[in-house]
N, CA, C and O atoms as CSV, one atom per row, in Angstrom:
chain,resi,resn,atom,element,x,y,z
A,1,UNK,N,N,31.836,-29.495,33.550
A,1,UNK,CA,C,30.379,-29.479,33.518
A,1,UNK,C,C,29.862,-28.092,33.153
A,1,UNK,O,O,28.902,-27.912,32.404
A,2,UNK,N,N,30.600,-27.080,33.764
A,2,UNK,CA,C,29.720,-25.857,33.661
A,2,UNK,C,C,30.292,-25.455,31.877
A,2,UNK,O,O,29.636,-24.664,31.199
A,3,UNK,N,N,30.984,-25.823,31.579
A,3,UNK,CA,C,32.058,-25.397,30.178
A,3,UNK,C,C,30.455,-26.085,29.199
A,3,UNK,O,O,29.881,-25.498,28.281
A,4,UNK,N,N,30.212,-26.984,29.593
A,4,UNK,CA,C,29.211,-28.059,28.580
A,4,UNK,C,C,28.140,-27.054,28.470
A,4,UNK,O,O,27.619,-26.777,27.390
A,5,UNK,N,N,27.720,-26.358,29.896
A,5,UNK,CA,C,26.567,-25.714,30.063
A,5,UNK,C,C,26.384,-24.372,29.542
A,5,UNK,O,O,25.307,-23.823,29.309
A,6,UNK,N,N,27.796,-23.804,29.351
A,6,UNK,CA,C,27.646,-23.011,28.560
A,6,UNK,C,C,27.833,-23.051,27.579
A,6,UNK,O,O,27.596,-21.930,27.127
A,7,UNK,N,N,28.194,-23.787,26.723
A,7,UNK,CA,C,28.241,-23.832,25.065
A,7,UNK,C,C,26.281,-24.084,24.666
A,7,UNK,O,O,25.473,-23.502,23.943
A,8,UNK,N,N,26.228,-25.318,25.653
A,8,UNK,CA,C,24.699,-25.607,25.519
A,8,UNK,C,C,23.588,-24.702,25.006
A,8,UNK,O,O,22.690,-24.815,24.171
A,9,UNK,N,N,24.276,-23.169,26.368
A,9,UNK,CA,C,23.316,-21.957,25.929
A,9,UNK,C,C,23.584,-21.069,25.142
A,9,UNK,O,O,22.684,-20.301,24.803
A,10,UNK,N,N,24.993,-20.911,24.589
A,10,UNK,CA,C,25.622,-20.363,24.156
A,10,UNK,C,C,24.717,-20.965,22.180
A,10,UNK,O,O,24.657,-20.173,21.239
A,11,UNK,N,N,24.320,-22.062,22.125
A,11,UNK,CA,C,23.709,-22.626,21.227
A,11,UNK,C,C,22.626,-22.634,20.830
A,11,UNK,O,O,22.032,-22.792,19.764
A,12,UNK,N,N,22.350,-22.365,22.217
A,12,UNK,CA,C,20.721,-22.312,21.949
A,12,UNK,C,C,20.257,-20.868,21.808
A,12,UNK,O,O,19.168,-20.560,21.323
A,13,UNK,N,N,21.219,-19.949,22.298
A,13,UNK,CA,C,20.611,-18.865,21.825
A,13,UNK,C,C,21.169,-18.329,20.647
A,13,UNK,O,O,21.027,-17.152,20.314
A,14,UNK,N,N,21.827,-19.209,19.988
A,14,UNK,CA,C,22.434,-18.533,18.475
A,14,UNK,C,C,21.012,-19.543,17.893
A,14,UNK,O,O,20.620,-18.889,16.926
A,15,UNK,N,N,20.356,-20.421,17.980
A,15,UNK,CA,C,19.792,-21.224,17.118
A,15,UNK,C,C,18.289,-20.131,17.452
A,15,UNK,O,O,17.472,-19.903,16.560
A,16,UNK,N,N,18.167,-19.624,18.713
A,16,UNK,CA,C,16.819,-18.845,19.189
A,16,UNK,C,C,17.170,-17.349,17.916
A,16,UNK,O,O,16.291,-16.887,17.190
A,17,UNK,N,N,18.291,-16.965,17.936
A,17,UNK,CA,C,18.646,-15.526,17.151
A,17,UNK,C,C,18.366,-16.084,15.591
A,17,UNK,O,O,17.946,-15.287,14.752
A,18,UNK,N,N,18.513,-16.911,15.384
A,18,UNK,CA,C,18.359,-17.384,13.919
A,18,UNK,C,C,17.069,-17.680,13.722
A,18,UNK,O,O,16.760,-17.310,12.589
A,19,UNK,N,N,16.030,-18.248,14.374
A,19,UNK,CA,C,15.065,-18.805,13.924
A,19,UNK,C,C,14.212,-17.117,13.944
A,19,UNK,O,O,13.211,-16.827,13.289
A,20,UNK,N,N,14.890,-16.305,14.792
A,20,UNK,CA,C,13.851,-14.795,15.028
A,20,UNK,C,C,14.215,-13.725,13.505
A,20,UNK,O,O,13.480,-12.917,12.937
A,21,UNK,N,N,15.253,-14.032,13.281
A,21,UNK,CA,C,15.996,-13.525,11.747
A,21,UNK,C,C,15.119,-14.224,10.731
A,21,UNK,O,O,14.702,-13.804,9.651
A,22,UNK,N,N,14.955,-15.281,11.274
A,22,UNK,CA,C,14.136,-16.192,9.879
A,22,UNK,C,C,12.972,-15.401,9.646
A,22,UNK,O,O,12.746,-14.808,8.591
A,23,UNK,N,N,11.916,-15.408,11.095
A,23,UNK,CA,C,10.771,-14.548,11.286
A,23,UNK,C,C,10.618,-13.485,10.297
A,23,UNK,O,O,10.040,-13.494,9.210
A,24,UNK,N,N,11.324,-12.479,10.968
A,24,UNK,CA,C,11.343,-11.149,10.526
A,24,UNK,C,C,11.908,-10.831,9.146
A,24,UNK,O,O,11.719,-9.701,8.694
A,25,UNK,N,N,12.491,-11.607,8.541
A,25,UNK,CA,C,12.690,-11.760,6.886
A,25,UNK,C,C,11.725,-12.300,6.259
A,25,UNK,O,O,11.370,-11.838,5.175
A,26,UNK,N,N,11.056,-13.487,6.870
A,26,UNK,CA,C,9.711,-13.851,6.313
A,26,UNK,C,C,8.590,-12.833,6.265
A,26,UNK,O,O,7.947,-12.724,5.221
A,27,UNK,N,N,8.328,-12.136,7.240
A,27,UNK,CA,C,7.425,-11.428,7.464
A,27,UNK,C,C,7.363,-9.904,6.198
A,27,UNK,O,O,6.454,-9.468,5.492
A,28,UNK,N,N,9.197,-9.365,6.465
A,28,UNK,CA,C,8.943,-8.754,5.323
A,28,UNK,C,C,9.212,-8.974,3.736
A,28,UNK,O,O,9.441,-8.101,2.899
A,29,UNK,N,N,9.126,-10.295,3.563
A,29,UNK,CA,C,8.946,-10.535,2.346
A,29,UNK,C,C,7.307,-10.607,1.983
A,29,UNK,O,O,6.833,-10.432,0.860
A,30,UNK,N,N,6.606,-10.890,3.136
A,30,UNK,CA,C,5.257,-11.092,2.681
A,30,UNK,C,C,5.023,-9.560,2.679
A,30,UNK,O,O,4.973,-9.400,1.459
A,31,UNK,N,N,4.856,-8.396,3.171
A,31,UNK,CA,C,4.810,-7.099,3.690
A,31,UNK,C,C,5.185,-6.389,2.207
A,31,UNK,O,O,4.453,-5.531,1.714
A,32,UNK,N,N,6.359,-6.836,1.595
A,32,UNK,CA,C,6.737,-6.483,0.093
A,32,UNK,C,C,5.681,-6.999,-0.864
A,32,UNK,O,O,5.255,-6.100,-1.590
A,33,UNK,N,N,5.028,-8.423,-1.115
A,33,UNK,CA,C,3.977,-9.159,-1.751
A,33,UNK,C,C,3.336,-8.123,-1.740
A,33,UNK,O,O,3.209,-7.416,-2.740
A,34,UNK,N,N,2.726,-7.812,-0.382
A,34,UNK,CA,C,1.229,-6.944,-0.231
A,34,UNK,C,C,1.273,-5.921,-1.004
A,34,UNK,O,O,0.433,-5.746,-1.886
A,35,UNK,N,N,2.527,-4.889,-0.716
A,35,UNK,CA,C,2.504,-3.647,-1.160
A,35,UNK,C,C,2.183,-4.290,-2.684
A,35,UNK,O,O,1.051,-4.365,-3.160
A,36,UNK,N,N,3.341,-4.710,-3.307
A,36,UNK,CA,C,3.044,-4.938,-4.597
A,36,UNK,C,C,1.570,-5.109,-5.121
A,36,UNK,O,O,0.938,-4.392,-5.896
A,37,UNK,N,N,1.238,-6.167,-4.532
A,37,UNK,CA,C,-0.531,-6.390,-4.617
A,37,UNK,C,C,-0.767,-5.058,-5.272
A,37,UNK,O,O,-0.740,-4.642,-6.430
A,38,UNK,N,N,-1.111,-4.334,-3.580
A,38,UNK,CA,C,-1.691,-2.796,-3.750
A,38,UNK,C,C,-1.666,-1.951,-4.486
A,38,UNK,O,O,-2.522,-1.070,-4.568
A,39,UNK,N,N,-0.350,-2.093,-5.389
A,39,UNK,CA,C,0.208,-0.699,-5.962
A,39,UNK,C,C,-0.410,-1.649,-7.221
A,39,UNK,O,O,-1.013,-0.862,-7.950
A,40,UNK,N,N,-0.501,-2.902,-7.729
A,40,UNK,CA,C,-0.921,-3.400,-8.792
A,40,UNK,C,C,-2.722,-2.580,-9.090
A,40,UNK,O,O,-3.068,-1.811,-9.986
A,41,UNK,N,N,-3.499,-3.139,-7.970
A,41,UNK,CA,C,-4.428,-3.266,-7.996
A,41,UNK,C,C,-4.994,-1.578,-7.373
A,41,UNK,O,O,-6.175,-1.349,-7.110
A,42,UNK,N,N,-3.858,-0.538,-7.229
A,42,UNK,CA,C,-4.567,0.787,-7.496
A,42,UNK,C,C,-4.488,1.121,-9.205
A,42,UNK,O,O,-5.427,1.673,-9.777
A,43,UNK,N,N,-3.276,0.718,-9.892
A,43,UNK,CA,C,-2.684,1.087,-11.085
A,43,UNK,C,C,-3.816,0.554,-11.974
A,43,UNK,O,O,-3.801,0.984,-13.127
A,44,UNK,N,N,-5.178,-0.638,-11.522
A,44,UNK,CA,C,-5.894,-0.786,-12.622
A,44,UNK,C,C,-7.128,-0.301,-12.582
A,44,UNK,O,O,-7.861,-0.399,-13.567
């Protein structure tokens, strides 16, 4: 029982570490967009 219980969490926090990786790659891909924006729209 306890073997079950820990894989359980052992799962859930690899699936919690992944979805926070997802986050923070999303975030700076948008963070890269912006700059770009910016540097477009000083250059005109």
């Amino acid at each position: 029982m306890w073997v079950l219980l820990k894989d359980f969490l052992l799962v859930s926090m690899g699936m919690g570490i992944g979805v926070v990786l997802m986050c923070i790659l999303n975030v700076g891909k948008e963070a890269d967009c912006e700059t770009k924006q910016l540097e477009e729209s000083e250059d005109n």
